[in-house]
mmCIF file of the C-alpha atoms, coordinates in Angstrom:
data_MODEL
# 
_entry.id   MODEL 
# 
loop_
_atom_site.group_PDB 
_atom_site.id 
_atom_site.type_symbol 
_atom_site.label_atom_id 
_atom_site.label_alt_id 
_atom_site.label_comp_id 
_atom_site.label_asym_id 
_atom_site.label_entity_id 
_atom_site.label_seq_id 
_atom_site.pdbx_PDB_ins_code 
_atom_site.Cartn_x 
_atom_site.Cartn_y 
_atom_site.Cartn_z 
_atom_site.occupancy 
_atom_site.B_iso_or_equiv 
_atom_site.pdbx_formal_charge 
_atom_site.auth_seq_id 
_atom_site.auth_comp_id 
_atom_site.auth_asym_id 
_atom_site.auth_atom_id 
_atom_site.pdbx_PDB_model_num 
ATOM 1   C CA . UNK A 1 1   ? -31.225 16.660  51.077  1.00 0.00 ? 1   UNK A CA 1 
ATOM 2   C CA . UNK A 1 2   ? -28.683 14.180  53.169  1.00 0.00 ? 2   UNK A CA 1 
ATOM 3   C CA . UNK A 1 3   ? -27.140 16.738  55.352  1.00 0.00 ? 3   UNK A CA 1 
ATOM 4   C CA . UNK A 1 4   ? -30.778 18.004  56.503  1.00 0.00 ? 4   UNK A CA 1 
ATOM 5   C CA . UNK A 1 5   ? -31.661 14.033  56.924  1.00 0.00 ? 5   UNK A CA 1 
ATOM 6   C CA . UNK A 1 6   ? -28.177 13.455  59.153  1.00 0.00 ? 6   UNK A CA 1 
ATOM 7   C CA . UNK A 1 7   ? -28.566 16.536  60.983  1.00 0.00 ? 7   UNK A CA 1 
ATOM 8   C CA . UNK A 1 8   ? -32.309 15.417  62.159  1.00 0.00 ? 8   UNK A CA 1 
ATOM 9   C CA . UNK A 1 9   ? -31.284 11.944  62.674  1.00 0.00 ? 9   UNK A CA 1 
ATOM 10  C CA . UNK A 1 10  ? -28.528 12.514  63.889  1.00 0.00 ? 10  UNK A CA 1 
ATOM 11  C CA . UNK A 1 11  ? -29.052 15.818  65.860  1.00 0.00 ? 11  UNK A CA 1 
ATOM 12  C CA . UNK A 1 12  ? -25.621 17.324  64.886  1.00 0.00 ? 12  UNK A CA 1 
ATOM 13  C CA . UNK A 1 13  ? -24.194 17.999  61.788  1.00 0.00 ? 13  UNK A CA 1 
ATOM 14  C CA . UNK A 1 14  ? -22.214 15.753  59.899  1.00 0.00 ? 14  UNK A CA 1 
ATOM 15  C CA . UNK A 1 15  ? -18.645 16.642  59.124  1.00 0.00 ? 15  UNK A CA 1 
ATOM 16  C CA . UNK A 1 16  ? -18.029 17.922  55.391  1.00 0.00 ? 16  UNK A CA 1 
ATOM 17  C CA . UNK A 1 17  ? -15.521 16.307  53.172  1.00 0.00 ? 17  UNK A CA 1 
ATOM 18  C CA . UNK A 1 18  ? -13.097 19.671  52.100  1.00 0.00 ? 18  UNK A CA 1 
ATOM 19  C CA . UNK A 1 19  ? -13.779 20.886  48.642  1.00 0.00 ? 19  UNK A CA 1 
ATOM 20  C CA . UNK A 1 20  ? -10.554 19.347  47.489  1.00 0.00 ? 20  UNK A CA 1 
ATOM 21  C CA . UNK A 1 21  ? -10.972 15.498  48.430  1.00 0.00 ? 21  UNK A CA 1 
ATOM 22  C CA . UNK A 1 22  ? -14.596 15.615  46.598  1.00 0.00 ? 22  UNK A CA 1 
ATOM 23  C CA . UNK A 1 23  ? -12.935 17.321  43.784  1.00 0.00 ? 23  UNK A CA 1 
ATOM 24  C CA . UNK A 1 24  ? -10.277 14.412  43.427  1.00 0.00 ? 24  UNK A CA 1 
ATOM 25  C CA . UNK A 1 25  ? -12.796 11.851  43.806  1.00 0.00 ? 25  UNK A CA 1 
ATOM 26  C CA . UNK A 1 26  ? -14.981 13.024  41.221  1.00 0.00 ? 26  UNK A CA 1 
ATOM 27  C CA . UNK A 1 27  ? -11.787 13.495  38.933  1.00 0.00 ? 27  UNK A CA 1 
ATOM 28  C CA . UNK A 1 28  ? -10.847 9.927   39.611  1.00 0.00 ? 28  UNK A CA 1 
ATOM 29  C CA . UNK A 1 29  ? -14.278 8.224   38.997  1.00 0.00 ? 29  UNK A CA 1 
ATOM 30  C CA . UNK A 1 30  ? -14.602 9.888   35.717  1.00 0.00 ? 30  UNK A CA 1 
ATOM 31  C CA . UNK A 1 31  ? -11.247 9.128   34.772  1.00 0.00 ? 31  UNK A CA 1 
ATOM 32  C CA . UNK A 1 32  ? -12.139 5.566   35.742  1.00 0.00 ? 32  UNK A CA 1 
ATOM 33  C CA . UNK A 1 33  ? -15.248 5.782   33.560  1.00 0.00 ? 33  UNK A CA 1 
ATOM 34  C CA . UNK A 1 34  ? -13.430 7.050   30.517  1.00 0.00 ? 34  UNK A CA 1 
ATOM 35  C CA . UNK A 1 35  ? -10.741 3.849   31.313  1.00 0.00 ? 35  UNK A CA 1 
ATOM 36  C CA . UNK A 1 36  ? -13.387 1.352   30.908  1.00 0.00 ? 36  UNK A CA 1 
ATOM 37  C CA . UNK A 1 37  ? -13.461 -0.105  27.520  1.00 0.00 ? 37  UNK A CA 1 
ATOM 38  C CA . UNK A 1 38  ? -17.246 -0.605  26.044  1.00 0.00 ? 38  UNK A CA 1 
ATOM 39  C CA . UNK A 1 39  ? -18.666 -4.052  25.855  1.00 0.00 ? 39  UNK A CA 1 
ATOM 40  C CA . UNK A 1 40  ? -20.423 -2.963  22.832  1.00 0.00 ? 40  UNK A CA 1 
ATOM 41  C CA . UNK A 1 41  ? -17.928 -3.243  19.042  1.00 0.00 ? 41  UNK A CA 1 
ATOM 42  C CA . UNK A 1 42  ? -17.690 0.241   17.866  1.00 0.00 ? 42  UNK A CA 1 
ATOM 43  C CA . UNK A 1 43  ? -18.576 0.203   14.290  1.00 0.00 ? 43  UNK A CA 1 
ATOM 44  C CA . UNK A 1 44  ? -16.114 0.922   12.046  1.00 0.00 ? 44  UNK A CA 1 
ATOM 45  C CA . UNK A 1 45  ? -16.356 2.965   8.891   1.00 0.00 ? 45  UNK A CA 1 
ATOM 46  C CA . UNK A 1 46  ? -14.194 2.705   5.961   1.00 0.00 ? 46  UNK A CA 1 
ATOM 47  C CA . UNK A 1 47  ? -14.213 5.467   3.531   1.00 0.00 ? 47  UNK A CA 1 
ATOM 48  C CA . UNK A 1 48  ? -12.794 5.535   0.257   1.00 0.00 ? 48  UNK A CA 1 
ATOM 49  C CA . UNK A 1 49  ? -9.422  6.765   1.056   1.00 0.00 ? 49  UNK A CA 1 
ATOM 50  C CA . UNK A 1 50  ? -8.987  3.714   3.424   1.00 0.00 ? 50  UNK A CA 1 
ATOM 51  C CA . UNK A 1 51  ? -10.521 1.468   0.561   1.00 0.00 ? 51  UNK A CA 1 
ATOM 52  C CA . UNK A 1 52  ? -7.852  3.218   -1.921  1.00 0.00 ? 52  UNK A CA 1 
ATOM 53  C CA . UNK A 1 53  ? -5.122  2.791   0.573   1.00 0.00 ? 53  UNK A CA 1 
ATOM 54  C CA . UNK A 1 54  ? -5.922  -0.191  1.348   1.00 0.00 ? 54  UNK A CA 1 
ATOM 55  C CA . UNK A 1 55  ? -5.209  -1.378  -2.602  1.00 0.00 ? 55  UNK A CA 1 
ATOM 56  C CA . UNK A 1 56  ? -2.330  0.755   -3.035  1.00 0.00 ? 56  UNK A CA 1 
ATOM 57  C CA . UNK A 1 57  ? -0.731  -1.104  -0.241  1.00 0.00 ? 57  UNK A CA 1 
ATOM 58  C CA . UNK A 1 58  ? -1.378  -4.688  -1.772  1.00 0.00 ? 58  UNK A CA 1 
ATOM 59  C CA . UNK A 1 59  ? -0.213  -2.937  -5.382  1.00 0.00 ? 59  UNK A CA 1 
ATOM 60  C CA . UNK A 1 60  ? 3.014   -2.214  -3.686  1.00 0.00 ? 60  UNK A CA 1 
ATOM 61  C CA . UNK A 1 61  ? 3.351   -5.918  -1.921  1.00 0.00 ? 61  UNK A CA 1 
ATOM 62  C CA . UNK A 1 62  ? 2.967   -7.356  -5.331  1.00 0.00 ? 62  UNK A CA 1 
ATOM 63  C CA . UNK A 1 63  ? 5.525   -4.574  -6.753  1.00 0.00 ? 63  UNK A CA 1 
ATOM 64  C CA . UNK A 1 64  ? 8.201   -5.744  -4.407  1.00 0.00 ? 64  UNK A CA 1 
ATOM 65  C CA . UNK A 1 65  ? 8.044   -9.226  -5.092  1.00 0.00 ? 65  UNK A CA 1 
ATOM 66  C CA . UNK A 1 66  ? 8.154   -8.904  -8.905  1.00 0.00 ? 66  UNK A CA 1 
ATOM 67  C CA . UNK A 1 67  ? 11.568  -6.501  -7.608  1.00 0.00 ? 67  UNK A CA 1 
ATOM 68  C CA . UNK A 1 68  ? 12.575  -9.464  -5.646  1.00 0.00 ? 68  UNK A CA 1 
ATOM 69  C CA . UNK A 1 69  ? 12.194  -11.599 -8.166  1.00 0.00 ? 69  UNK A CA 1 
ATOM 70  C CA . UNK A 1 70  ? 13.756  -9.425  -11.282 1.00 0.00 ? 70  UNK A CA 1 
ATOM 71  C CA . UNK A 1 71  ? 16.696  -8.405  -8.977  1.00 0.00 ? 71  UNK A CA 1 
ATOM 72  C CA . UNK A 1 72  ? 17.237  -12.578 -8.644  1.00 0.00 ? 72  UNK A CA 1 
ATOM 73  C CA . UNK A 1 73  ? 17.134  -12.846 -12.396 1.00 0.00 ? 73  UNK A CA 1 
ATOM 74  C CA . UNK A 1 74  ? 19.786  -10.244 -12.566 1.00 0.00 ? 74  UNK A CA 1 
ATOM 75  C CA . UNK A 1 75  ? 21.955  -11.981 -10.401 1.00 0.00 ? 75  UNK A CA 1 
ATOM 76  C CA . UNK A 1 76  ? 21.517  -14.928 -11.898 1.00 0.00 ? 76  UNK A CA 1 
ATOM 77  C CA . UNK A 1 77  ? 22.245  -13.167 -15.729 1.00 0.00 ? 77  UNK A CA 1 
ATOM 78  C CA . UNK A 1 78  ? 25.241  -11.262 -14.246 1.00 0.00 ? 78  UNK A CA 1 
ATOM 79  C CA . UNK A 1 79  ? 27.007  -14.964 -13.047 1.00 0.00 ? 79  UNK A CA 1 
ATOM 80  C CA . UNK A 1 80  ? 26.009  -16.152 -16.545 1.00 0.00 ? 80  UNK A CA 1 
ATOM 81  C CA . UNK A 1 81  ? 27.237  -13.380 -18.399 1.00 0.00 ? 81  UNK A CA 1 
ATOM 82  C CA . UNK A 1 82  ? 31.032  -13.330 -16.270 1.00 0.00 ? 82  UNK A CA 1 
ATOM 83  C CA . UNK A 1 83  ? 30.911  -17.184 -16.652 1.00 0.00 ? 83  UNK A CA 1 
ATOM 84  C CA . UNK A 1 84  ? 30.536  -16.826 -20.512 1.00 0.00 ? 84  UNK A CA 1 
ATOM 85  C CA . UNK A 1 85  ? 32.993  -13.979 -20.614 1.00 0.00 ? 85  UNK A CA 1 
ATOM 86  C CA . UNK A 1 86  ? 36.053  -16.123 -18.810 1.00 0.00 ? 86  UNK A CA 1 
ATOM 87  C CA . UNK A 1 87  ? 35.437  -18.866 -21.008 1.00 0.00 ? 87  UNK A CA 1 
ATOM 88  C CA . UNK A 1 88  ? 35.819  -16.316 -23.787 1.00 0.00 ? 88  UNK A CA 1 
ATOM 89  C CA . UNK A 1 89  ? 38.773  -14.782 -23.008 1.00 0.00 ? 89  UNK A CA 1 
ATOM 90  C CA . UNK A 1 90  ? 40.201  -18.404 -22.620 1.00 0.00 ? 90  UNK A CA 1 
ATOM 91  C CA . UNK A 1 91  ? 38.753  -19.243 -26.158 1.00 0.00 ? 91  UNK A CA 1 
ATOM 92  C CA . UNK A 1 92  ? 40.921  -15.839 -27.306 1.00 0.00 ? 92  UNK A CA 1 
ATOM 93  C CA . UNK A 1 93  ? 43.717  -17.105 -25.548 1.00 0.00 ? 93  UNK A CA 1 
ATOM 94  C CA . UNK A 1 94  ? 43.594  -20.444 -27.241 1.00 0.00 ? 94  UNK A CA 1 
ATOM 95  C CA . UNK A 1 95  ? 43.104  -18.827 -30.857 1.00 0.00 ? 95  UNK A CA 1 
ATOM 96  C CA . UNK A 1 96  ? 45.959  -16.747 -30.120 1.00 0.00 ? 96  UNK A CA 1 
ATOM 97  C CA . UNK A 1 97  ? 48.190  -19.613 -29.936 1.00 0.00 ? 97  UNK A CA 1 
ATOM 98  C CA . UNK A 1 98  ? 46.960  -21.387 -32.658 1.00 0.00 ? 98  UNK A CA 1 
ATOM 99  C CA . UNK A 1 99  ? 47.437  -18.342 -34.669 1.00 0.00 ? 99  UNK A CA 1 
ATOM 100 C CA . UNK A 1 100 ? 50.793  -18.154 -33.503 1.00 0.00 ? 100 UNK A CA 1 
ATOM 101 C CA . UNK A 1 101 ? 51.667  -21.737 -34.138 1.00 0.00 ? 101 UNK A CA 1 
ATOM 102 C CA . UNK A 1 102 ? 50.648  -21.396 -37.771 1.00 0.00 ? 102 UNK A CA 1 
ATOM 103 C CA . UNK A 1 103 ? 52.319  -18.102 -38.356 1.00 0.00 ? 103 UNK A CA 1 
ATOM 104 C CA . UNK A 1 104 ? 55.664  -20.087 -37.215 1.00 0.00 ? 104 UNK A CA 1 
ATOM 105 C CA . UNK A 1 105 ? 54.881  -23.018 -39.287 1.00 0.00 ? 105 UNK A CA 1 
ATOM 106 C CA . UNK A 1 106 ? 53.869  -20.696 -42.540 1.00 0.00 ? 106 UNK A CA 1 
ATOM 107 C CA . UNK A 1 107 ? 57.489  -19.176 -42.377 1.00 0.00 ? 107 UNK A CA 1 
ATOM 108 C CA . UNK A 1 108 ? 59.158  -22.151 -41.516 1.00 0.00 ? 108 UNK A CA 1 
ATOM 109 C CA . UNK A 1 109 ? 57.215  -23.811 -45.168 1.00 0.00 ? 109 UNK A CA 1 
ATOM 110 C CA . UNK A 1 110 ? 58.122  -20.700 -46.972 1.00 0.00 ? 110 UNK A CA 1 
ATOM 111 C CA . UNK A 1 111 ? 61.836  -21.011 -46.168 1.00 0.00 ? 111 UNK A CA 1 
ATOM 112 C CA . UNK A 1 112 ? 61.921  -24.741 -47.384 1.00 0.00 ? 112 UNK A CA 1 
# 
């Protein structure tokens, strides 16, 4: 092994890392290792829940825009409906007069 080649080369013995240093070296290389992304594209499998998920999620995009949309035509059929309403209440307001007009006139033709 290397510390019987140093020791005959050598003819003393080498000095030892302590147990600790190696042991944080070895943590940090295979730390390192697991750091390192892979060159290689992992494959990816899709199963049928992704598949279903997948469609329920574009069901639900297409759900809230026909919201979007119906909650537009509301609007719109609410300003349309309190538009029609004023110029109703006008119209009643009108017919009142006119109904009051002829009442006064109708006595007024009786008395003659």
């Amino acid at each position: 092994n290397k510390v019987s080649q140093q020791r005959l080369e050598g003819g003393t013995v080498p000095e030892v890392e302590p147990y600790e240093e190696r042991n944080k070296f070895a943590y940090i290389s295979s730390f390192a290792s697991h750091c390192v992304r892979s060159l290689v594209p992992e494959v990816v499998e899709i199963t049928d829940f992704d598949l279903k998920k997948e469609e329920k999620k574009n069901q639900v995009e297409v759900l809230r825009t026909q919201l979007e949309t119906l909650k537009d035509e509301e609007k719109i059929k609410k300003e349309q409906v309190e538009n029609n309403k004023t110029m109703l209440m006008e119209h009643r307001e009108r017919l009142k007069m006119m109904i009051e007009t002829c009442k006064a006139l109708h006595e007024g033709f009786d008395e003659k």
